[in-house]
N, C-alpha and C positions, 0 to 999 in steps of 0.2 A: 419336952417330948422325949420319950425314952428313946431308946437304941432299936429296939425292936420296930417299933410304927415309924420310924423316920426308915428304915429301909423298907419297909412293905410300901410306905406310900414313894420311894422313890425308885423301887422296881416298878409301882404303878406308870410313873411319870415318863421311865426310860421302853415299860411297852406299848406305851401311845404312842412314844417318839419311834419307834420302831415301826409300828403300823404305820404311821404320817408318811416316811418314806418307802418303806417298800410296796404300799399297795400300787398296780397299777406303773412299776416303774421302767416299764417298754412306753409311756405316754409322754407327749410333748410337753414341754413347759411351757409356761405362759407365754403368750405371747409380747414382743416386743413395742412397748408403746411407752408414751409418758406416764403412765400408773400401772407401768408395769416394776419387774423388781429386776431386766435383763439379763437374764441365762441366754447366752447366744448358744444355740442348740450345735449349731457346725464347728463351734470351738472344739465340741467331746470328740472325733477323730482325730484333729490335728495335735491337741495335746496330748495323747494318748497313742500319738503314730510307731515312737518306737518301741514302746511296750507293746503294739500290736508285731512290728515287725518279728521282735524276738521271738515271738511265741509263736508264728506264722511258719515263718523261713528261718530261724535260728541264728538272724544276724540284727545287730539294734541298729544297722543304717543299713536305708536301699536307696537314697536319694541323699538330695541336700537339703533337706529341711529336717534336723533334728533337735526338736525341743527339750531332749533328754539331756542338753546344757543350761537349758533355761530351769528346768523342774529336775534334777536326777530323784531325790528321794519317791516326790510322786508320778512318776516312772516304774521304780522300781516296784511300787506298789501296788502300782494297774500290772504291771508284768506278772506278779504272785499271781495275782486275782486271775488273769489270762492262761496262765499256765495251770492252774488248777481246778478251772472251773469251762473252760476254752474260752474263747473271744466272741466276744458279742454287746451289745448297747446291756443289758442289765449286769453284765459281771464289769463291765467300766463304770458303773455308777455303784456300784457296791461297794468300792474304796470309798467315796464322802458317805455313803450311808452312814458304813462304821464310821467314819469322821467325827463325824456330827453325834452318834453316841456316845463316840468319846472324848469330845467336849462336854456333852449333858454331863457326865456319869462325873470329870474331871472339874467341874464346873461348882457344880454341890460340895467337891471336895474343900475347892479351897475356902467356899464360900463357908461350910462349917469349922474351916479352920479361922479364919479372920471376923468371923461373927457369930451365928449362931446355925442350930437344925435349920430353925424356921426360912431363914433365909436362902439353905441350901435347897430348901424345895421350893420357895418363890421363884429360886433364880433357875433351876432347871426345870419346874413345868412353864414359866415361860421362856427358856431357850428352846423346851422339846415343841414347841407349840409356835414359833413367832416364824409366821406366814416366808417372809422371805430367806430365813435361814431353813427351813425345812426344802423352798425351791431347790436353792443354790445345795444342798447337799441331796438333791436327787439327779443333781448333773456331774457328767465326770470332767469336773475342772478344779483346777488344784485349789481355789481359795478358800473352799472346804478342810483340805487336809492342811491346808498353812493355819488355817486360824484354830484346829482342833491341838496343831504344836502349843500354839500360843497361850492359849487355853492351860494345855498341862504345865507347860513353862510359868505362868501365874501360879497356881493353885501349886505347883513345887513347891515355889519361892514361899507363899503362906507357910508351907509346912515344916518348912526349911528355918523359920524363926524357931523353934521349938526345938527340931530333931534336927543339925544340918547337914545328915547324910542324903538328904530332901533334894540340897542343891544340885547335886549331881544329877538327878534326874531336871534339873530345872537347864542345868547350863546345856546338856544336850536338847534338849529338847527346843532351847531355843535355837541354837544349830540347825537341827534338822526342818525347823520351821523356816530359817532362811533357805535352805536348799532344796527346800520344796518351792517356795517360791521367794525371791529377794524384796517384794515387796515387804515382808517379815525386818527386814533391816530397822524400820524405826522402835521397834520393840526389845531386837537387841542392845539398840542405845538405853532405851527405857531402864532394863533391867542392870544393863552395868552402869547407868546415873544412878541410880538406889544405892545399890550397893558397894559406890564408889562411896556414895554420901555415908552410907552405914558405918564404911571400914575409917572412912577418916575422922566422922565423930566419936568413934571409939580410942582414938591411936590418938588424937588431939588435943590436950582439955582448952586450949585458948579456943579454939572454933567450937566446944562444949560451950563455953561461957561468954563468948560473945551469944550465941544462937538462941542461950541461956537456956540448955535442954539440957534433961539428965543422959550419962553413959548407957548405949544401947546394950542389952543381955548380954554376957557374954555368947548363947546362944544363939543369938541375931547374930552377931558378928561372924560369928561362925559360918553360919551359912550365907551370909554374903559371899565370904573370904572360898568357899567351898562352891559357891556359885559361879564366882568369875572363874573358879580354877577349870570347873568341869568344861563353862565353854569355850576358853582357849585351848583346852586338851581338846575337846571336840571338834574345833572348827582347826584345828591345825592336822589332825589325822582328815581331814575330809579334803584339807586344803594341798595335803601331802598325798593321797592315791587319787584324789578326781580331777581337783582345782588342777592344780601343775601338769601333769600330763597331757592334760587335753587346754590345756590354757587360751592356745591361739582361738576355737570354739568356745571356749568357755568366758573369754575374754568379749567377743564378739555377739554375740547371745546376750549376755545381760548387758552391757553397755555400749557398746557402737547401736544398736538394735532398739534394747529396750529403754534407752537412756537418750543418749544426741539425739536419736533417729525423730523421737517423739514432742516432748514439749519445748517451747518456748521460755524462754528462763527472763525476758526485759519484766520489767516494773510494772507495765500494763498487762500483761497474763500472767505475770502470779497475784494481782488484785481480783480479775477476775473469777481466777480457780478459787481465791479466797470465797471471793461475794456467792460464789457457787454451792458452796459446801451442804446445804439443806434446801437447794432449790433445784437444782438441776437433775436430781434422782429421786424418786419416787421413796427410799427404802426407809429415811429416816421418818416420812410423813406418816407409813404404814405401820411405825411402831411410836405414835408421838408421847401418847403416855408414859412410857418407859425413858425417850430422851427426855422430855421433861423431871421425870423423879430423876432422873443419871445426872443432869443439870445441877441439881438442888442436892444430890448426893455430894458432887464434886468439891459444890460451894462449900460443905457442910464437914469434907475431910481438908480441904485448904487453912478451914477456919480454928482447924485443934490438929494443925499440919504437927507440930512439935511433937504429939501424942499420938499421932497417926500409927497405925501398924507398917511395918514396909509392904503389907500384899495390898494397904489401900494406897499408899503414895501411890505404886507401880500400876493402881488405876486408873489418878492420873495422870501419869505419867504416859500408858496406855492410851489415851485418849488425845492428850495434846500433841503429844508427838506425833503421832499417827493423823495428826489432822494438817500438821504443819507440814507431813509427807505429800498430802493429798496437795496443799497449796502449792507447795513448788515443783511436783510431779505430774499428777493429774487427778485434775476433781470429778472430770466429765463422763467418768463410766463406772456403771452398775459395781461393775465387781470390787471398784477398789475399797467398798462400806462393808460388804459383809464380814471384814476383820474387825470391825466396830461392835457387831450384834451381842459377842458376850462380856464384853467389856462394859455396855452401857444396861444389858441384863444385870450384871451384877454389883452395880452401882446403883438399879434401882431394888435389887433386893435387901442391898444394906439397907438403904436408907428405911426401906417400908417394915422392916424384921427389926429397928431400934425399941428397948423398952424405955430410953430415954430421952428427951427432947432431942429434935435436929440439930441444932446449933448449941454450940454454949454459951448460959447468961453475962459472961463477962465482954460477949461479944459486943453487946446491946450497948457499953458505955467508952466504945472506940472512939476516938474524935477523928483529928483531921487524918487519923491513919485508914481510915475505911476507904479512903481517896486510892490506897492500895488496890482494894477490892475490885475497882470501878471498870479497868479491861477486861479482865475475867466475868465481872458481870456483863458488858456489854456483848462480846463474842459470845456466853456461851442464851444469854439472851434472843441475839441476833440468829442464833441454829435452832433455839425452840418457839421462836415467832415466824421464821423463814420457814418451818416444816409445816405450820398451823395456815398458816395463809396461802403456800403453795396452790393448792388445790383450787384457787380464786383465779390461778390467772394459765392454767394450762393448752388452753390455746397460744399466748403469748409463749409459754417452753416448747412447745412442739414447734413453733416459729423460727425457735432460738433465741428469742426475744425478754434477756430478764431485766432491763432497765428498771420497769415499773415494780415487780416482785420484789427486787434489791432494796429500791430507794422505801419503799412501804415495809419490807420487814427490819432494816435498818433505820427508819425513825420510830415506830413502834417502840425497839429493842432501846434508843436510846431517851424515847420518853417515860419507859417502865425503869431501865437505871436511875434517869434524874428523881425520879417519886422515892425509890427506894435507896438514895444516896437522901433526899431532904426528911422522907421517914423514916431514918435509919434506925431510931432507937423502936418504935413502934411497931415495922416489919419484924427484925429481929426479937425482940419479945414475944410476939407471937408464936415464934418458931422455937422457940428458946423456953415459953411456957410450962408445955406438956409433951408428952410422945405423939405421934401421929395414931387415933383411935383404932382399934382391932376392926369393928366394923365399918370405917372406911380406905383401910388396907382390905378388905374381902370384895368391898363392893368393887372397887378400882381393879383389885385382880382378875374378879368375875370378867369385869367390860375389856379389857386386856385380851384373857383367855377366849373370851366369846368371839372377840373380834376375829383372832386369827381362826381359830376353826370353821365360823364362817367364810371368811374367807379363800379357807381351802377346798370346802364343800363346794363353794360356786365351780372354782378352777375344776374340781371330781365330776362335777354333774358333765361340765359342756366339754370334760379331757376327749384327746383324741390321738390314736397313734402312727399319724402319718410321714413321720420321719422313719421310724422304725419301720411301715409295709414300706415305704419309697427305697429302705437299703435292701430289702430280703428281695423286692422286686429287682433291682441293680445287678444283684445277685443270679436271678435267674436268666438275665439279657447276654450279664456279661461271664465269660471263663474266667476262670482263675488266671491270676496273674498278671492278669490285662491292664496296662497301664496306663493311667486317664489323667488329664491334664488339668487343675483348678482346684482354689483352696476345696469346692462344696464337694469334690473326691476326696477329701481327708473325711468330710462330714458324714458322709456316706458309704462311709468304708467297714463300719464294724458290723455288717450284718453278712458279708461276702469275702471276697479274696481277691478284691481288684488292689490293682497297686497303685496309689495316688502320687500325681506328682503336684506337691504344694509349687502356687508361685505366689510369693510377696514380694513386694518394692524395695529391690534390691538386696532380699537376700530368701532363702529357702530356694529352688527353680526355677531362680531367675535369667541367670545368664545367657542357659542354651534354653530359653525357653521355645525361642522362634526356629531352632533348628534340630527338635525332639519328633525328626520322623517314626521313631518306633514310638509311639503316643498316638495311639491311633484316633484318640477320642477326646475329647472338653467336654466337662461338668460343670454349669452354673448355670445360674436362675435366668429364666424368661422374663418372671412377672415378680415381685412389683416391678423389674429391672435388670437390662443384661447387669451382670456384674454385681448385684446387691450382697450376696457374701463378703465385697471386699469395696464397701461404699468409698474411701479414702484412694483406693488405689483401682479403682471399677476400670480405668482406662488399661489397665493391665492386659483384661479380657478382653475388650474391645479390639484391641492392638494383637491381640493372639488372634481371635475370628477374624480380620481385615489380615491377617497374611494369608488366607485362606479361604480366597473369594469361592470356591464353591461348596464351603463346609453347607450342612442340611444338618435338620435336626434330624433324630430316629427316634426317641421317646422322648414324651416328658412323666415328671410324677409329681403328685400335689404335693405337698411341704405344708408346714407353719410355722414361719414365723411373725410373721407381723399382721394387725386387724384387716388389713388387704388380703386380696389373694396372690397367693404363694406358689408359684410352680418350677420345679427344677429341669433344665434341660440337658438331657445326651446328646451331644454334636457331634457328628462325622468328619472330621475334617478333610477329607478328599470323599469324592464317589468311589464307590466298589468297582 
């Protein structure tokens, strides 16, 4: 493909992606269910609070809840967007717009650097196209702009084998993808495991000749060596003006908060979060074809690991690590996958852009060493059998219920290893044979691409924008200024000028929460449930209206989130 048609068709690619997200983007996202891809719509106030402040009242705290320790980069970015454009629900979601463009555009890059054109435009018409990443980058939540870091941070590193002035833009970049958001941490490791591995097969020749690999480029090394340097020079100037000054915040924010506060770390729930990983969220089911080829991609760079590029180790690397975060962190919510979306894109772009067989034939005459192979086959089996059969048992997930889902994609996964550990020489040769055929790389793409556009034509036809009239009406009830009490006041803040005071469980407005007489007012839901903005800590609110035996409601507004109905309430807390 020349130089010329691979840019045309991937300007094509980045103006669909552009229409995908901006048409239409005052409208709610999907709603909240088991086959949904969860955008919590009242998350975009709260994390977006002190960028709204600044730009409001010219100060980045009015209260105790400032997320702008949790996220500063993506902070700083909704603030640009607010101050340049003013504050509102479509200039906060304009930061993942671009995101998410620029992981498309970043995306192709690397992909052309570690493969081939072809691949660069497999792999971004379907990142511009795949249903739940086009959501989650119409919402203004940071795991948009973490995973567009991440994104450029790879696609560096690819380039960075070649030219490694690359690195530099690789080591910061994964910097600023942790201080957008720290879930970014396993990726950090990711990229300085590579390039740890890089710099010491090069500096080593005994671990050369045990490994029995040739010395990496001097240019590889190089940008390894240039890679680690830029992101300890980066995360040490970040760690020197933000980290340490505001530490005692900054310390408390990510870890007393978003670390102790959350999971359970015994033997019995990190197996859980394990068995979790492709059952418990909708996002891997809606892209299965693509985990499936990411599966068989992975298989496929482990098995000429010696000969591997470092931008596909660091795939997966990307992958494993990032999954083993989810087990010991947490597997049970939407957001923590969409860092997975262009990682398992571009693992099925390799694999489907080879002109030469998947596997290599010396694979086929492994003996008892394929025994190697056999957890790697079984886990990533176990994710693309658990995404397939999902959909069988979704009453029992909405229940909470995964016993049966588990134990049926878990013997599935281990009776397709035992076939393909006792046909080992027969599987592999088939794979080993030939390339994978052009026309059914087309067709597969076609049903891919088809899918997700459908899919987002449904969501277009039945869109509705009631979160959006719910805050401009907010707006006309309440004066500027006026200070209201509950998370769904953060949620509903970017269309007006009320000042919300977040309360969460024990920390944001918590303390004086019962004794915040100039708070004249409580925001949260009626229906499905007092309290549904904050299901975990619902007694919260409860406990705020019961100090307040004769709060009245004064309005409600309809909302969406979830297939029930939706209504938010304005509470008086004393009579006039």
């Amino acid at each position: 493909m020349s130089r010329r048609n691979f840019l045309v068709w991937l300007l094509v690619i980045l103006a669909t992606a552009t229409t995908l997200r901006t048409l239409w983007l005052h409208a709610d996202p999907p709603q909240i269910s088991v086959t949904g891809i969860g955008v919590v719509w009242h998350d975009e106030g709260a994390w977006t609070h002190n960028a709204r402040n600044r730009a409001l009242w010219g100060v980045w705290r009015t209260d105790d809840w400032n997320p702008v320790y949790v996220a500063p980069v993506f902070t700083a970015l909704e603030y640009v967007a607010f101050r340049e454009l003013g504050v509102g629900l479509w200039q906060a979601r304009l930061v993942p717009v671009i995101s998410g463009l620029v992981a498309i555009a970043w995306l192709a890059t690397g992909l052309a650097a570690v493969a081939n054109r072809r691949a660069a435009l497999i792999g971004s018409a379907l990142l511009a196209t795949n249903y739940a990443f086009v959501m989650w980058n119409r919402a203004a939540l940071m795991e948009s702009t973490m995973t567009a870091f991440i994104v450029v941070g790879w696609a560096a590193y690819a380039l960075a084998e070649r030219r490694p002035a690359w690195g530099i833009i690789a080591g910061v970049a994964v910097v600023l993808a942790w201080f957008t958001k720290a879930s970014a941490a396993f990726f950090a490791a990711a990229i300085v495991l590579d390039a740890l591995k890089t710099i010491a097969l090069s500096q080593v020749p005994a671990l050369r000749a045990r490994a029995a690999v040739a010395a990496p480029a001097p240019t590889e090394t190089r940008g390894a060596i240039v890679t680690l340097a830029s992101l300890v020079m980066a995360a040490v100037t970040i760690v020197a003006l933000f980290v340490w000054p505001h530490w005692t915040e900054y310390g408390f924010y990510n870890w007393q908060m978003s670390v102790l506060r959350k999971p359970e770390y015994d033997l019995r729930h990190v197996i859980d979060r394990a068995s979790w990983l492709p059952i418990v969220q909708a996002i891997f089911t809606r892209m299965w074809l693509i985990v499936a080829a990411a599966a068989l991609s992975m298989l496929a760079i482990v098995a000429r690991w010696r000969s591997a590029r470092p931008a596909e180790r660091l795939l997966v690397f990307w992958m494993l690590i990032g999954l083993l975060e989810l087990i010991v962190h947490d597997s049970s919510n939407d957001r923590r996958y969409v860092m997975f979306i262009p990682a398992m894109v571009a693992l099925a772009a390799i694999v489907a852009s080879r002109e030469t067989p998947i596997l290599p034939a010396r694979l086929a005459a492994l003996g008892a060493g394929r025994l190697l192979v056999l957890p790697l086959l079984l886990f990533l089996g176990y994710l693309v059998i658990g995404c397939a059969v999902r959909p069988m048992f979704l009453a029992d997930i909405a229940a909470n219920s995964f016993h049966r889902v588990v134990v049926l994609s878990a013997g599935l996964a281990s009776a397709v290893s035992v076939f393909v550990m006792w046909q080992w020489r027969r599987v592999v040769g088939w794979f080993a044979l030939r390339p994978v055929p052009h026309q059914v790389v087309l067709a597969l793409l076609a049903v891919a691409l088809g899918w997700n556009l459908v899919e987002y034509a449904r969501w277009a036809a039945s869109r509705q924008e009631l979160n959006y009239q719910a805050s401009v009406a907010l707006g006309r009830l309440l004066p500027p200024d006026t200070l209201v009490q509950g998370k769904l006041a953060n949620g509903l803040a970017l269309d007006n000028r009320i000042k919300p005071l977040f309360i969460g469980n024990h920390f944001g407005n918590y303390d004086d929460r019962l004794q915040r007489e100039d708070a004249r007012y409580i925001l949260t839901y009626d229906l499905p449930s007092v309290g549904y903005e904050s299901q975990a800590d619902s007694g919260l609110i409860q406990e705020l209206l019961d100090r307040y035996p004769q709060h009245h409601t004064i309005a409600t507004f309809t909302v969406d989130e979830t297939p029930a109905v939706d209504r938010a309430a304005l509470i008086e807390k004393r009579p006039r």
